[in-house]
C-alpha positions in Angstrom: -24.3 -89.7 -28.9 -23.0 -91.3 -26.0 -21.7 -88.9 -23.4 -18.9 -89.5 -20.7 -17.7 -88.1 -18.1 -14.6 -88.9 -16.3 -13.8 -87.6 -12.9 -10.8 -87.2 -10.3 -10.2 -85.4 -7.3 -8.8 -82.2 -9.2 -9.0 -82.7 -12.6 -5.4 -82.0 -13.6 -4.1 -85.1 -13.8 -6.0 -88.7 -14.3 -9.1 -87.3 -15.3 -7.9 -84.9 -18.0 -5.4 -87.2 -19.1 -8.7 -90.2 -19.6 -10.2 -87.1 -21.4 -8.3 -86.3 -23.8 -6.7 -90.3 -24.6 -10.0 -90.9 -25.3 -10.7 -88.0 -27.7 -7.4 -89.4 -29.3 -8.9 -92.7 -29.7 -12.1 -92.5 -30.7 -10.6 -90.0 -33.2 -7.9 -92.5 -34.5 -10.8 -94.8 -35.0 -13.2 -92.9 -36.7 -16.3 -92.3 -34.0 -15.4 -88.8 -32.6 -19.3 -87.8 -33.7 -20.9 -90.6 -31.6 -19.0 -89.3 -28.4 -19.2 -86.4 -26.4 -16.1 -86.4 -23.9 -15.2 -84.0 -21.1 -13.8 -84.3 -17.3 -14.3 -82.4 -14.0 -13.4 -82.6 -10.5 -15.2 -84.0 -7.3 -13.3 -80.8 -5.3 -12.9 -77.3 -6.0 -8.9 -77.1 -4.9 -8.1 -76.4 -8.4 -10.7 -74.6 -10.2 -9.5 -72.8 -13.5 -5.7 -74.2 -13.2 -4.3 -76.0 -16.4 -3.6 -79.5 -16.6 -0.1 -80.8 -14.3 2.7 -80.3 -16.1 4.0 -83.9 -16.4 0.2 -84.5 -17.5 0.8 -81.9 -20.0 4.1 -83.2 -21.3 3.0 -87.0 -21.3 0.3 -85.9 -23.3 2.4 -83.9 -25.5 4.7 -86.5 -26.3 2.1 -88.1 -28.0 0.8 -85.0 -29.9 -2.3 -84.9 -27.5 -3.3 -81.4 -27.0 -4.7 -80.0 -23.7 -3.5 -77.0 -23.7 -6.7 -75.2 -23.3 -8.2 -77.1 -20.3 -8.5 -75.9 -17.0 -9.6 -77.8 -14.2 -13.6 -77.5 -13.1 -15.7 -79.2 -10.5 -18.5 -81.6 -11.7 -22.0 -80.1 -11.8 -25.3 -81.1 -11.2 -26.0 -81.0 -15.4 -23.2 -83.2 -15.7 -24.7 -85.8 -13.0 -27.6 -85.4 -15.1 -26.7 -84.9 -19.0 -23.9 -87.4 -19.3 -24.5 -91.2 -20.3 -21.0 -92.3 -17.8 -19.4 -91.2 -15.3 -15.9 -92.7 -14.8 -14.0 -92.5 -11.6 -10.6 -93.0 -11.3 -10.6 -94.7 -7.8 -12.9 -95.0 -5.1 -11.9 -92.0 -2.8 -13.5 -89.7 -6.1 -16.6 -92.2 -6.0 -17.4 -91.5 -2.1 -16.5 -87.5 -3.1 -19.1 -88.2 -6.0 -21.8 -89.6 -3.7 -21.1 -86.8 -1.2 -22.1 -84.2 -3.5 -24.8 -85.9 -5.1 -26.4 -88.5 -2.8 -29.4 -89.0 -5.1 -27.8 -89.3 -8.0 -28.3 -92.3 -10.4 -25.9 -95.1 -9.6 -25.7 -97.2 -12.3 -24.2 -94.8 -14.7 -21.3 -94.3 -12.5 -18.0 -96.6 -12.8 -14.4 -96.5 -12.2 -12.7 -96.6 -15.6 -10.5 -100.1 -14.6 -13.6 -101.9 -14.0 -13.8 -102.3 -17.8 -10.5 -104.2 -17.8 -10.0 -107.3 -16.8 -7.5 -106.2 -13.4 -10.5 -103.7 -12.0 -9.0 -101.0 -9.4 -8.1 -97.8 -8.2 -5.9 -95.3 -10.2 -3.4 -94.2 -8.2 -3.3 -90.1 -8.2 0.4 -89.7 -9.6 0.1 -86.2 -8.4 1.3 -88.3 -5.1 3.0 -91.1 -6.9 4.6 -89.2 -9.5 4.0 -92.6 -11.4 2.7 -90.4 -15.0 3.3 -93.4 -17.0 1.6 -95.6 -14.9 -1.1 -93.8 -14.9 -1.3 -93.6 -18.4 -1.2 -97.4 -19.4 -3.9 -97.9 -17.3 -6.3 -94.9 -18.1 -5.0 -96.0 -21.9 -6.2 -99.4 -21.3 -9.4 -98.5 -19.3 -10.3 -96.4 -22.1 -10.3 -98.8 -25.2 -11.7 -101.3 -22.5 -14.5 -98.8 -22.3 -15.0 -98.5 -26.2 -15.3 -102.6 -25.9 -17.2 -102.7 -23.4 -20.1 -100.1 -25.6 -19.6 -102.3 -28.8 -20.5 -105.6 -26.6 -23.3 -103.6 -25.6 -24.5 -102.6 -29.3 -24.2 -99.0 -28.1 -21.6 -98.0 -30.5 -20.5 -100.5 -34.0 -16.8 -101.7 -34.5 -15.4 -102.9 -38.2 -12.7 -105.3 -37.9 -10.0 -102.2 -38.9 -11.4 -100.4 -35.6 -11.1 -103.1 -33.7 -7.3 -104.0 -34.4 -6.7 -100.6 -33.9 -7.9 -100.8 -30.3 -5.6 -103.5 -29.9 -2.8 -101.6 -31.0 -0.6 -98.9 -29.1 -1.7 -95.1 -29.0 -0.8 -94.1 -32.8 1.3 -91.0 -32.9 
């Protein structure tokens, strides 16, 4: 089971919203028991609040429930227990590093530097740019599933596959 975590500053927005498109699509193509998914924050600002609103609505819209998640900080047994963790941008990286100076590097990643345009996320808590956001934690995410098939971590048949190169399904 490969096990990711991916992190923001306060796990309402970006980092919720990467969790739960990528519940979506390793469940529209067929691998939801190879993966364990979940998402936390670097701070502690909004512990135990629900996902943003917009989040929660852009989410909605395409029959993504996140109803039940509230926001929690990441924890040393996540540092430790999970395969990745995926940054949005590199403010949460140096937050990451902060809190856990000796933690092991190479697991760590911001989610666009799967892609082929690696970057920051913007926060659209700040930009109010939801849908932005979203094509791009949508693409960094079925970059990621590539990226763990190129590595023989996980298998792709060539229905999963044009499925990943398809839009989100409804």
């Amino acid at each position: 089971m490969i096990k990711i975590n991916f992190v923001c500053f306060g796990n309402i927005c970006r980092s919720p919203m990467a969790e739960f498109v990528m519940k979506k699509i390793i469940k529209d193509i067929g691998l939801s028991d190879e993966f364990n998914i979940s998402s936390a924050a670097t701070s502690q600002e909004e512990i135990g609040n629900g996902v943003y609103p917009p989040v929660k609505k852009l989410l909605n819209s395409y029959d993504i429930d996140c109803s039940e998640k509230t926001a929690r900080q990441i924890s040393q047994d996540d540092i430790e227990n999970n395969d990745y963790i995926i940054a949005m941008e590199d403010y949460n990286l140096r937050n990451l590093y902060y809190l856990y100076p000796d933690m092991d590097r190479s697991k760590v990643y911001k989610l666009l530097d799967f892609t082929d345009t690696p970057g920051n996320i913007d926060d659209p808590w700040y930009t109010g740019e939801f849908d932005k956001a979203f094509v791009e934690i949508l693409k960094g995410c079925k970059a990621l599933i590539i990226s763990l098939a190129q590595d023989n971590l996980i298998k792709l048949n060539k229905d999963q596959k044009k499925l990943l190169a398809s839009d989100l399904e409804d």
